[in-house]
C-alpha positions as CSV (number, residue, x, y, z in Angstrom):
1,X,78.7,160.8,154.7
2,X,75.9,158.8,155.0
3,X,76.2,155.2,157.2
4,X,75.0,151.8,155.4
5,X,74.6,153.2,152.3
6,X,73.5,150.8,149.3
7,X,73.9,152.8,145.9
8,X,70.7,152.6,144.0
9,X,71.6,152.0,140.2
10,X,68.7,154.1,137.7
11,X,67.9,153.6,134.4
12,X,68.3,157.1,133.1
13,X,69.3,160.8,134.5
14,X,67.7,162.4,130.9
15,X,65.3,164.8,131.3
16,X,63.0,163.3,128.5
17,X,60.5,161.1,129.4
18,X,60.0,157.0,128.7
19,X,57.4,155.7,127.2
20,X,54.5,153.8,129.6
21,X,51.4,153.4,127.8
22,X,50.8,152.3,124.3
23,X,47.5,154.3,123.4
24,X,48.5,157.9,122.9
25,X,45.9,159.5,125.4
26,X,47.0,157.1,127.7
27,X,50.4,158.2,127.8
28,X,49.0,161.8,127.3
29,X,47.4,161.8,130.6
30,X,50.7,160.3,132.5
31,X,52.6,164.1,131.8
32,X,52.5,166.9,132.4
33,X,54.1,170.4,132.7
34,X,55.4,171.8,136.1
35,X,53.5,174.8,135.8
36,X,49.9,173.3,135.5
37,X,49.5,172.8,138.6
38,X,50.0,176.9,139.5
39,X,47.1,177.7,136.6
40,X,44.8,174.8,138.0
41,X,45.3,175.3,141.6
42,X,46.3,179.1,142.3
43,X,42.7,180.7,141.5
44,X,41.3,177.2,143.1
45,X,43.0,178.3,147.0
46,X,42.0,182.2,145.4
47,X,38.2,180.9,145.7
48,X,38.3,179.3,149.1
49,X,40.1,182.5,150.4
50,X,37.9,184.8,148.9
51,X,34.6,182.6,150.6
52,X,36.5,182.1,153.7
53,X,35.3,184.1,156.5
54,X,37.6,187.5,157.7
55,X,38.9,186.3,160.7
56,X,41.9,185.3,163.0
57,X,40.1,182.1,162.6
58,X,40.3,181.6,159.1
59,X,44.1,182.8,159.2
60,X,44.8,179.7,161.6
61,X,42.4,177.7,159.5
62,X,44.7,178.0,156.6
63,X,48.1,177.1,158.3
64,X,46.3,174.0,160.0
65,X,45.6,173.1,156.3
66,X,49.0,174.0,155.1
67,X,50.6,171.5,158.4
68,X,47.8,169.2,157.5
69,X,49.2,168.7,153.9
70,X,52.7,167.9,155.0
71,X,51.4,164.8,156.7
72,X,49.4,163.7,153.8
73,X,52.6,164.2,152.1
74,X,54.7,162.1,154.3
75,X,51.8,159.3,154.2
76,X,51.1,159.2,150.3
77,X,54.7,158.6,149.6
78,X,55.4,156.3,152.6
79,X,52.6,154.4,152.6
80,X,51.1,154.8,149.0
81,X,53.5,155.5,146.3
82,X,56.2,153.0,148.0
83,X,53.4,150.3,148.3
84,X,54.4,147.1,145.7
85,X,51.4,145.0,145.2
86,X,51.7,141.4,144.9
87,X,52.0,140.0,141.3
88,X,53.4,141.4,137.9
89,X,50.3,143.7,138.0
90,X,51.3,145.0,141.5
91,X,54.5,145.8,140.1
92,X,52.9,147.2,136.7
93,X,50.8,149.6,138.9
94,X,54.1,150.8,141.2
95,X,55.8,151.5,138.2
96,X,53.2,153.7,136.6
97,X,52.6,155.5,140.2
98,X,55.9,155.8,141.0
99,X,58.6,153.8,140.0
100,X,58.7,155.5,136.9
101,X,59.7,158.5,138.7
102,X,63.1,156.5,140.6
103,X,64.5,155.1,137.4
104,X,63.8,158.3,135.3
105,X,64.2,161.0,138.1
106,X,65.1,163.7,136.1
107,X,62.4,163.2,133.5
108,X,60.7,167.0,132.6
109,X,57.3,165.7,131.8
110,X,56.5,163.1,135.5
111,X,57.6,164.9,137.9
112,X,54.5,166.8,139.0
113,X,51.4,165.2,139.6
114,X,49.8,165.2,136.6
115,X,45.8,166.1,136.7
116,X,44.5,163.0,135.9
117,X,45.4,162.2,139.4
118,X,45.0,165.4,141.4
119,X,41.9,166.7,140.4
120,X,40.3,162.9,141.5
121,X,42.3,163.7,144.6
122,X,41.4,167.2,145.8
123,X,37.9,166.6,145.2
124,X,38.1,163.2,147.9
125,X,39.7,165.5,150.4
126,X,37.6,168.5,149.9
127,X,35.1,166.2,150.4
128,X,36.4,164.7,153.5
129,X,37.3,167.9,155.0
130,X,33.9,169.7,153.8
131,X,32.6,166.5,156.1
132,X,34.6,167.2,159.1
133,X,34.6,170.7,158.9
134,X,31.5,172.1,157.1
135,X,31.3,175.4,155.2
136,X,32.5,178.0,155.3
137,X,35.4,176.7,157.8
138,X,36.3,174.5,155.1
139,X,37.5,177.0,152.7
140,X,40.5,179.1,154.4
141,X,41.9,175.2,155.2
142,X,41.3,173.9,152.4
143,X,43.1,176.3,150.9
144,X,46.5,175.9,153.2
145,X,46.1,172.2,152.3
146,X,46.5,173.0,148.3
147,X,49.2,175.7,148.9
148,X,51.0,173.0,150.8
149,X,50.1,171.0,147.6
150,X,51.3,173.6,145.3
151,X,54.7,174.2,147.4
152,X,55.3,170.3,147.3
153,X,54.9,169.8,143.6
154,X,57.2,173.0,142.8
155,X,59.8,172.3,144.9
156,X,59.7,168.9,144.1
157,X,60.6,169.7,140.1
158,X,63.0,172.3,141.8
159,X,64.9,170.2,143.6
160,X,65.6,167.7,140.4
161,X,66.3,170.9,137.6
162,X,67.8,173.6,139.8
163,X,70.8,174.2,141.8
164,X,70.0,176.9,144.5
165,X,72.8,178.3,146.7
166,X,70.6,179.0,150.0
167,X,71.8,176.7,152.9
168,X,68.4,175.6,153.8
169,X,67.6,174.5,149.9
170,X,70.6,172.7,149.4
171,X,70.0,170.5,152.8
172,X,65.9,169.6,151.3
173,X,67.5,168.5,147.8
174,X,70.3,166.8,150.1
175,X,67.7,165.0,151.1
176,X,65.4,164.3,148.6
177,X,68.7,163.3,146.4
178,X,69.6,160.3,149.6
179,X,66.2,159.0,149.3
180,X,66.5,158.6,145.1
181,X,70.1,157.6,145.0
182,X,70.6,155.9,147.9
183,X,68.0,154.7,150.9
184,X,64.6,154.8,148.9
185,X,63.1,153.4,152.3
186,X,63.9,156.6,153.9
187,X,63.6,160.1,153.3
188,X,59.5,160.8,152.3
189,X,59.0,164.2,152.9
190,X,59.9,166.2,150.1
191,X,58.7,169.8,150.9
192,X,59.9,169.3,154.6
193,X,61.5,166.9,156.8
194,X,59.3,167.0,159.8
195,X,57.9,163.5,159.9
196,X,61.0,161.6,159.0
197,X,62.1,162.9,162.0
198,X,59.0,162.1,163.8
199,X,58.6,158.2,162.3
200,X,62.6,158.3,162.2
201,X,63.0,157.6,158.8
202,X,65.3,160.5,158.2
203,X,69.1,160.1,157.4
204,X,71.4,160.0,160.2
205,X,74.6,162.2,158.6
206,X,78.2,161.8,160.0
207,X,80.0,165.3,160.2
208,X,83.8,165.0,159.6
């Protein structure tokens, strides 16, 4: 059990998805597949590995960009996709970022990111990192940070459309499932829970 839990009502547990825009390419753009990301992004961290230098160097490169990711992780759904501006629009542009996703969490179609936003984002942090770091030490972490991507976006449709056995997946879509159901202020890593314990924004469990 849980302590001070507030049950979260949703709209819908189907897996098809709602309506949000009324022009057609619009709402085009808004879905997507889950395995999109895998044919955009798989040769993409292929490349940088293939430019990356051959050395021990490039090996802890590419974890550093891998631990990298789960902060950026943490931080976009904290800090970005929780954020309610002020106004109707405010609220307009939290639903289309993310509140969609809470009242239709099992939807098939949102719940990757869908390119329209994550081509726009790599290219802002390979450009920050190709900044800070410079070629060619920006490839091998550049790749980590989109396989963290890439591990994030899979396990994240995982965890809503599949019911694994393992200990370990059961405890992340344990989780995940507290943050959509019940404490949506707590709970924002998905792929990991490192930095909800670290902010202490995790969920603090009772054992019987």
């Amino acid at each position: 059990m849980t302590e001070n839990i507030t049950k979260k009502a949703f709209v819908s547990n189907s897996t098809e998805s709602s309506r949000m825009f009324r022009r057609d390419w619009m709402e085009a753009l808004s879905k997507v597949h889950f395995s999109v990301p895998l044919f955009l992004y798989v040769p993409l961290v292929s490349l940088c590995l293939w430019n990356a230098p051959r050395t021990w160097v490039s090996a802890g490169l590419f974890w550093g960009g891998l631990f990298a990711w789960t902060f950026v992780e943490y931080v976009l759904h904290r800090f970005v996709f929780h954020w309610t501006p002020p106004g109707k629009i405010g609220a307009r542009i939290h639903f289309i970022f993310h509140g969609v996703h809470h009242d239709y969490p099992n939807d098939r179609l949102r719940l990757v990111m869908p390119p329209s936003v994550s081509i726009p984002l790599a290219i802002i942090f390979f450009s920050f990192f190709n900044a800070l770091l410079g070629a060619p030490t920006v490839y091998p972490f550049f790749a980590g940070f989109v396989t963290g991507y890439l591990f994030y976006d899979t396990m994240h449709y995982a965890m809503h459309h599949l019911n694994w056995k393992n200990p370990l997946w059961q405890r992340l879509k344990q989780h995940h499932m507290l943050h959509h159901y019940q404490h949506s202020d707590k709970g924002f890593g998905v792929s990991n829970p490192l930095w909800d314990y670290v902010f202490n924004t995790t969920f603090r469990l009772k054992k019987h």
